[in-house]
N, CA and C of each residue as an Amber inpcrd file, in Angstrom:
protein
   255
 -13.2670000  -3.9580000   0.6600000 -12.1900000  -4.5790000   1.3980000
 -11.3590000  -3.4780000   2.0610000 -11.3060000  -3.9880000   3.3260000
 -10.1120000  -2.4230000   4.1080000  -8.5870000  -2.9310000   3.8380000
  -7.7670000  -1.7260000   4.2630000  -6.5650000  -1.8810000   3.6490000
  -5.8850000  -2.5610000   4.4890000  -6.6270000  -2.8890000   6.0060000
  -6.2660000  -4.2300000   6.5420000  -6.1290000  -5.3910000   5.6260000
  -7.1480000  -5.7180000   5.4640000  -7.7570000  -6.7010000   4.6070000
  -6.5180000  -7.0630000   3.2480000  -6.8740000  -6.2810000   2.6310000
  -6.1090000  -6.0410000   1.7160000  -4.5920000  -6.6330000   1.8340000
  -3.8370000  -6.0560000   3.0470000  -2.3840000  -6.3510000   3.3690000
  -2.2660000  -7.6120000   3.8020000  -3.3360000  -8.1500000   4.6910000
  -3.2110000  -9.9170000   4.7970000  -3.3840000 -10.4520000   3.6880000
  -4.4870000 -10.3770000   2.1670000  -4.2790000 -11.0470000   1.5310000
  -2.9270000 -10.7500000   0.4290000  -2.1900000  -9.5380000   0.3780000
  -0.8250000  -9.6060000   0.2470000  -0.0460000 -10.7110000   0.6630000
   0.3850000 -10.1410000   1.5590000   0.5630000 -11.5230000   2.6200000
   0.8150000 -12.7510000   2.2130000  -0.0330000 -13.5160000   2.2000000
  -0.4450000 -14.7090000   1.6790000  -0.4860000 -15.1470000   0.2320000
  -0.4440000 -13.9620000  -0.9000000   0.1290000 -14.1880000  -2.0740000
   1.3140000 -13.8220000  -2.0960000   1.8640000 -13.6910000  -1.4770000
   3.3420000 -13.0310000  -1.5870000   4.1560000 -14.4140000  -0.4260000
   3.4080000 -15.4320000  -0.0870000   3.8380000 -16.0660000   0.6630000
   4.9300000 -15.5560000   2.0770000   4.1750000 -14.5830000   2.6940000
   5.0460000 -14.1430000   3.9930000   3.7910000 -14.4590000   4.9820000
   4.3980000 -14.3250000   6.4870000   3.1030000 -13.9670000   7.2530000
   3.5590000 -12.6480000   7.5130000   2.1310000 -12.2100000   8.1600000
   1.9180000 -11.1400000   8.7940000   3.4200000 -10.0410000   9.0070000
   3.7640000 -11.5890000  10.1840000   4.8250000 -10.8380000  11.2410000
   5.9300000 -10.4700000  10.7520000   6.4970000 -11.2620000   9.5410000
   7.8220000 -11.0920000   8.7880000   7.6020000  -9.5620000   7.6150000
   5.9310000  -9.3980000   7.3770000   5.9240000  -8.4230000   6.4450000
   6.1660000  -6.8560000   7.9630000   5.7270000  -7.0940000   8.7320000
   5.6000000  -6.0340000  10.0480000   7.3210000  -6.0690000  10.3870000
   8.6220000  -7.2490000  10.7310000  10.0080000  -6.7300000  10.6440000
  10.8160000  -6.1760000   9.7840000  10.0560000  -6.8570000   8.2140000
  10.9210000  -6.3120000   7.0960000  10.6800000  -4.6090000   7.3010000
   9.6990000  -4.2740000   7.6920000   9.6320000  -2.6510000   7.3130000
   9.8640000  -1.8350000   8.4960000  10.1430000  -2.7260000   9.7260000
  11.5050000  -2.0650000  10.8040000  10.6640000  -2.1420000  11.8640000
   9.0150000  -3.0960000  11.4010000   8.0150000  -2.5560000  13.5530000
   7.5980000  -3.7070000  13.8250000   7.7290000  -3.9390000  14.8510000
   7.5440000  -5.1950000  15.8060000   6.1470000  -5.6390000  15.3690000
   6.1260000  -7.3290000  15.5840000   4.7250000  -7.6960000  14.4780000
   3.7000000  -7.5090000  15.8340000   3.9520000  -6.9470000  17.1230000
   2.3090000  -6.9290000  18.3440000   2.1490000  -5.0180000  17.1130000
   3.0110000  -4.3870000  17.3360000   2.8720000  -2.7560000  16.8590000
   2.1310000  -2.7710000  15.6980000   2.4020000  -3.8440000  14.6420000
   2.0650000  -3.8730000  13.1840000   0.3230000  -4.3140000  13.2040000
   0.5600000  -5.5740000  13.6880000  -0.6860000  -6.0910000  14.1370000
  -1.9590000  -4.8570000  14.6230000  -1.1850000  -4.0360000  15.9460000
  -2.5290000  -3.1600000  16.3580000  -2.9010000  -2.1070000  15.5780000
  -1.8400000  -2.0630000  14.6320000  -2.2280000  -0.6940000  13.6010000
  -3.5740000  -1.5240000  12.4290000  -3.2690000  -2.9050000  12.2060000
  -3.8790000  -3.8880000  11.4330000  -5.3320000  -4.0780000  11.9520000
  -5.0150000  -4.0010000  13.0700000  -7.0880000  -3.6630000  14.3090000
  -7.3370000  -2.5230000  14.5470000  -7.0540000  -1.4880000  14.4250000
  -7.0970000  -0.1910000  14.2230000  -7.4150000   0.6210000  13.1490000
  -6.9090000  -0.3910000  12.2540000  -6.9660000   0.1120000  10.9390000
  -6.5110000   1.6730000  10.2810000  -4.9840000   2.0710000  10.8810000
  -4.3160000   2.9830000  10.9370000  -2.7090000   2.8010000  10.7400000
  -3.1570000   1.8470000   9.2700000  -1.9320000   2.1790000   8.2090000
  -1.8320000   3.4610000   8.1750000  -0.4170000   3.9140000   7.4470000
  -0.4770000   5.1090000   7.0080000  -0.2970000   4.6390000   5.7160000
  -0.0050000   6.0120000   4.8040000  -0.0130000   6.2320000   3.4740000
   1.9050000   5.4340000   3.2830000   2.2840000   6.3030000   4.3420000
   3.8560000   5.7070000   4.3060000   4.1950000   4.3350000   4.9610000
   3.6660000   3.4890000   5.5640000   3.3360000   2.3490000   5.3270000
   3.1840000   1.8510000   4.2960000   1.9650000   1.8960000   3.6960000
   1.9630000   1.4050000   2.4580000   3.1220000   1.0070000   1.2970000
   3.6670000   2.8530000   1.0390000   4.7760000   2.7560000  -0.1900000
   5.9640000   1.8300000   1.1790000   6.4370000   1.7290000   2.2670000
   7.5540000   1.0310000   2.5610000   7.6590000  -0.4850000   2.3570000
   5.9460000  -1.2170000   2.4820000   5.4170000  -1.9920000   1.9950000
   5.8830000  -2.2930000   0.5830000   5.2410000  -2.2450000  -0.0590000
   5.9050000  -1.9040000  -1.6230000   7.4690000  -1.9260000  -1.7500000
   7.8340000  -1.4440000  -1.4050000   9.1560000  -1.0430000  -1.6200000
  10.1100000  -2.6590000  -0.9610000   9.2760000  -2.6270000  -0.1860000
  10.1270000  -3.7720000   0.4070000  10.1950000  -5.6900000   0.0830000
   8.8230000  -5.5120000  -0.7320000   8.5210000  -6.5050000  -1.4210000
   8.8300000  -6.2440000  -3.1000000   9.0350000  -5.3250000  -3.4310000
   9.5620000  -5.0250000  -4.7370000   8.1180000  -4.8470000  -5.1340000
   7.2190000  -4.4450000  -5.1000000   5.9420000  -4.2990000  -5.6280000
   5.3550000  -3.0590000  -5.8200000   4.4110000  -2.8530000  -6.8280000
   4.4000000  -1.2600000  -7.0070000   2.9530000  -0.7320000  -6.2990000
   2.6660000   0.6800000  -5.2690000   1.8690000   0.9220000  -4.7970000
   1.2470000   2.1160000  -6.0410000   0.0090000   2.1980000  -5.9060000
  -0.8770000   3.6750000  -6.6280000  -1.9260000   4.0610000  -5.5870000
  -2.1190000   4.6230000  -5.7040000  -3.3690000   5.1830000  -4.9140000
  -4.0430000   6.0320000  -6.4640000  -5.0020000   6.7590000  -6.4450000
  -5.8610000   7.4580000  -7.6950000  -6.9090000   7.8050000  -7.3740000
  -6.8710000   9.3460000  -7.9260000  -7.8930000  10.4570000  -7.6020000
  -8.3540000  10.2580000  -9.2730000  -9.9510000   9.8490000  -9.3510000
 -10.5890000  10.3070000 -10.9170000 -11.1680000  11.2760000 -10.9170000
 -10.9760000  12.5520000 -11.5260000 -12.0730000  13.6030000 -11.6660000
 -13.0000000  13.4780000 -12.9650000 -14.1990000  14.0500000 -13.1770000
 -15.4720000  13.7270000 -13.4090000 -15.1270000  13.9960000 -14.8440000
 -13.7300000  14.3040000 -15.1860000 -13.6460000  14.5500000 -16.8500000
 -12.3970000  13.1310000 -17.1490000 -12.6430000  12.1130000 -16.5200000
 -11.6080000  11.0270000 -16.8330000 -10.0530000  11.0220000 -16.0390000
  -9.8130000  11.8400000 -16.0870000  -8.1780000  12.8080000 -15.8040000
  -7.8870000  11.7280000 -14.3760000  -7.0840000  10.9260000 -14.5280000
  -6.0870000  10.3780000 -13.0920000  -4.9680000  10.7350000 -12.5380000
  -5.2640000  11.1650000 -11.1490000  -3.9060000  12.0770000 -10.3540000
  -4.1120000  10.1740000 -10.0270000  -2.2400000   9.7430000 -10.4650000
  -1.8630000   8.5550000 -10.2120000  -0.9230000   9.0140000  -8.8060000
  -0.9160000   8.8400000  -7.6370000   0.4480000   8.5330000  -6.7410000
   0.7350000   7.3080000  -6.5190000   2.2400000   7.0890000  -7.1170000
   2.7890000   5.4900000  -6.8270000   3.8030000   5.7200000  -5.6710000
   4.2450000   4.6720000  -5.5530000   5.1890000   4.4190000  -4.5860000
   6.6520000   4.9570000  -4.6220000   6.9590000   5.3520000  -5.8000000
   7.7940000   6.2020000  -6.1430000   8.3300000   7.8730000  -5.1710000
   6.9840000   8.3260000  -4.6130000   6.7190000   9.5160000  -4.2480000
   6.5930000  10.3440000  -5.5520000   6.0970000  10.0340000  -6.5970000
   6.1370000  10.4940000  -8.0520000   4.5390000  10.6730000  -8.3610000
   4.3270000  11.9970000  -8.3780000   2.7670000  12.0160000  -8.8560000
   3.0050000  12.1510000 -10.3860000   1.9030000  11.3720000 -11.0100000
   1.4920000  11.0860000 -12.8260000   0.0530000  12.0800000 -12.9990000
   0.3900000  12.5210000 -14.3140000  -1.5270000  13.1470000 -14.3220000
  -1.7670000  11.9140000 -15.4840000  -3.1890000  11.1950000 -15.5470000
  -3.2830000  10.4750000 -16.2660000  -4.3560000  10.9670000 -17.2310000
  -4.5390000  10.9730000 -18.4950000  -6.2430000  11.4900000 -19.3320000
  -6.8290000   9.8210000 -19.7070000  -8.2870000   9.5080000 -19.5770000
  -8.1500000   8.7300000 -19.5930000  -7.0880000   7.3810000 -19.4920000
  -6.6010000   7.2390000 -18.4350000  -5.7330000   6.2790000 -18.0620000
  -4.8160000   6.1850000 -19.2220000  -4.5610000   6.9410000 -19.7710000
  -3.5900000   7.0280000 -20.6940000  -2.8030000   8.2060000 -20.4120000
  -1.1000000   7.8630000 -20.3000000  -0.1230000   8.6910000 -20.0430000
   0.4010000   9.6010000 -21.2010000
């Protein structure tokens, strides 16, 4: 699933459309939209996303010994060992 993808079905569990999730975070819903066909979210998109719905973002790097570099929405990097803090 792309992170298009992804943000419409946000969206729709979060009961907003599109266009209201594209003003809450300050960009016109044609601007939001072409980044959405483009598929050129950014990373800071994302966490303003989050932030603005009260919801928490991660992204996660696993290296080949378990170990998770967690980044949340915080701007707060976690090291995780087996997903355990």
């Amino acid at each position: 699933m792309t992170t298009s993808e992804q943000i419409k079905v946000l969206c729709v569990r979060m009961g907003i459309s599109v266009s209201e999730l594209a003003r809450r975070i300050g960009q016109s819903p044609q601007n939001f939209n072409a980044k959405l066909k483009r598929g050129t979210i950014t990373e800071k998109d994302l966490i303003k996303i989050a932030d603005i719905l009260f919801i928490s973002y991660e992204q996660t790097f696993t290296l080949p010994n378990g170990e998770k570099i967690i980044i949340k929405n915080t701007g707060e990097v976690k090291k995780h060992k087996n997903g355990v803090e």
